[in-house]
C-alpha positions as a Python dict, from the first residue, in 0.01 Angstrom:
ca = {
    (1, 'X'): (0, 0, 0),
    (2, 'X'): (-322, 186, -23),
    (3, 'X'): (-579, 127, 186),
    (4, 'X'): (-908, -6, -13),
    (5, 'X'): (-1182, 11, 241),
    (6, 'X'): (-1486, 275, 191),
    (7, 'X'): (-1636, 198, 560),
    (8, 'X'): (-1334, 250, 813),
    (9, 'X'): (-1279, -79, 1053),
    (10, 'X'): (-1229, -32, 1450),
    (11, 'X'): (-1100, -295, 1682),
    (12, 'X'): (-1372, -490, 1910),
    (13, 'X'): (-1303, -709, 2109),
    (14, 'X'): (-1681, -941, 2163),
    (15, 'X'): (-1814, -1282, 2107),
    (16, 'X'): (-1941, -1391, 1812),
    (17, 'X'): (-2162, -1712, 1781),
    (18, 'X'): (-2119, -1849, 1371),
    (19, 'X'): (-2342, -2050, 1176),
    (20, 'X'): (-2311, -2223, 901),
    (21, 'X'): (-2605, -2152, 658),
    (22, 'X'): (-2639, -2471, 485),
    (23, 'X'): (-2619, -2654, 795),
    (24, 'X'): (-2604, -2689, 1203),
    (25, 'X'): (-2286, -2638, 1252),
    (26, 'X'): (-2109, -2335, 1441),
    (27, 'X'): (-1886, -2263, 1688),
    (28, 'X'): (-1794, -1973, 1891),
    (29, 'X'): (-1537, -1684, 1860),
    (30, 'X'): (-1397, -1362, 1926),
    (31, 'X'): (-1459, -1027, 1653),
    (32, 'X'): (-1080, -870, 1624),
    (33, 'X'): (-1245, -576, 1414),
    (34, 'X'): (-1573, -434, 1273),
    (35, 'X'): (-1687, -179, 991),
    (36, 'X'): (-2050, -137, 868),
    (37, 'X'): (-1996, -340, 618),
    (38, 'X'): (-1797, -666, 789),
    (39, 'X'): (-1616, -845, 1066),
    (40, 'X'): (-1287, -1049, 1083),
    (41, 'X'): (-1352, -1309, 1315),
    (42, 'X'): (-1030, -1490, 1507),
    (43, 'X'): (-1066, -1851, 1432),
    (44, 'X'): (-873, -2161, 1304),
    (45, 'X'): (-1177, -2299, 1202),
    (46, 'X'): (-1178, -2197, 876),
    (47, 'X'): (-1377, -2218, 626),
    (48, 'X'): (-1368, -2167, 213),
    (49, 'X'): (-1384, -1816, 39),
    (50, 'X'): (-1774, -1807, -75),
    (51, 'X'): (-1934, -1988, 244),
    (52, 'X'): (-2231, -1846, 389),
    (53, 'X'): (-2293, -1773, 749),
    (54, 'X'): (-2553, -1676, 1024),
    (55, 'X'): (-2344, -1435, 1294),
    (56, 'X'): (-2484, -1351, 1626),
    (57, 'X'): (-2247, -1025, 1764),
    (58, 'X'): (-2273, -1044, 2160),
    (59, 'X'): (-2145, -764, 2383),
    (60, 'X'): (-1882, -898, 2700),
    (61, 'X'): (-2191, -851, 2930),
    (62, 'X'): (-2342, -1117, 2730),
    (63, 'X'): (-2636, -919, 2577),
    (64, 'X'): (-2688, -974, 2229),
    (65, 'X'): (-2616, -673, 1966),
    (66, 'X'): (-2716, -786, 1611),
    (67, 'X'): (-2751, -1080, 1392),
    (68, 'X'): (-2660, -1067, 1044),
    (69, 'X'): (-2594, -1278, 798),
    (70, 'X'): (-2269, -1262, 541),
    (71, 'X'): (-2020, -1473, 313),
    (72, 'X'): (-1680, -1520, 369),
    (73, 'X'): (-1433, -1310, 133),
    (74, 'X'): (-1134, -1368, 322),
    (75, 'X'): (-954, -1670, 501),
    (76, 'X'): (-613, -1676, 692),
    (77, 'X'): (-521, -1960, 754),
    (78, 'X'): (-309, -2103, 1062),
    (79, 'X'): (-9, -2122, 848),
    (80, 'X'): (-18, -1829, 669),
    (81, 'X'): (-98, -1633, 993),
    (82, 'X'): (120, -1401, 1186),
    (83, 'X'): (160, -1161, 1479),
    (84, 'X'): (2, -915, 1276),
    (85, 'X'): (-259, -1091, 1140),
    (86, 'X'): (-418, -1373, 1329),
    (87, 'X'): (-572, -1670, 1140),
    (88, 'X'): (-939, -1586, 1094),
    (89, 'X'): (-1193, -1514, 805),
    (90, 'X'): (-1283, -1184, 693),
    (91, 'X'): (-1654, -1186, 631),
    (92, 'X'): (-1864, -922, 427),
    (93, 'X'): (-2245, -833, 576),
    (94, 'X'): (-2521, -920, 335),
    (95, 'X'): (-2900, -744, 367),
    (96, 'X'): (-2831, -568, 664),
    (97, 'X'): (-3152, -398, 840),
    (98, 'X'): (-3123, -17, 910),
    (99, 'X'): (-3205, -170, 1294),
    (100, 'X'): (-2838, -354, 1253),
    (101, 'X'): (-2685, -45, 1063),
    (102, 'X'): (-2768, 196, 1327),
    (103, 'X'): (-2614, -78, 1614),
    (104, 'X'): (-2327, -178, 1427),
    (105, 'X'): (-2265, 245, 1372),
    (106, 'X'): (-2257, 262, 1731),
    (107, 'X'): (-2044, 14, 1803),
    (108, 'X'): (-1799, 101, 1599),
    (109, 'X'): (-1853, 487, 1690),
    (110, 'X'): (-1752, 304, 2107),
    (111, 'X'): (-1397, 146, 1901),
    (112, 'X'): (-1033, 228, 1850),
    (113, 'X'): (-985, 267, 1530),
    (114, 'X'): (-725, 68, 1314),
}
């Protein structure tokens, strides 16, 4: 199968801290991987295909890197995960700032590639 991507993905492991955008709620996470233009974050907590979100990206030290927001494109869910691939959502970066481009190129200039 043919890989789709235009932006290539590296693995990172951080925190993330999601938000709902229609509403309080959240909850805390880990990033499995990161390209310029999205993040699959490791979660059961999932949520529907089309849901918006607030993300807060925060280095091991526990300094923040970026906030962005994005919609989620992709959902695994617990029983459809595997080894392979965890349950999580896959979630695509809307409006980001050339600030949060230029961070999120050097993270992901610091990862492994996948």
């Amino acid at each position: 199968m043919r890989e789709r991507r235009r932006f290539p993905r590296v693995a990172l492991d951080a925190e993330v801290r999601v938000k709902l955008s229609t509403t309080d709620d959240g909850f805390k996470s880990r990033i499995r991987d990161l390209s310029e233009t999205g993040v699959f974050i490791l979660t059961e907590e999932t949520r529907p295909i089309g849901t918006g979100l607030e993300l807060t990206l925060v280095l091991t030290e526990g300094a923040l890197v970026a906030r962005v927001r994005g919609i989620i494109v992709h959902e695994v869910r617990v029983h459809e995960a595997t080894k392979k691939l965890p349950s999580g959502i896959g979630v695509m970066f809307l409006d980001v700032d050339d600030d949060t481009k230029g961070v999120l190129r050097d993270l992901i200039a610091r990862g492994e590639p996948l």
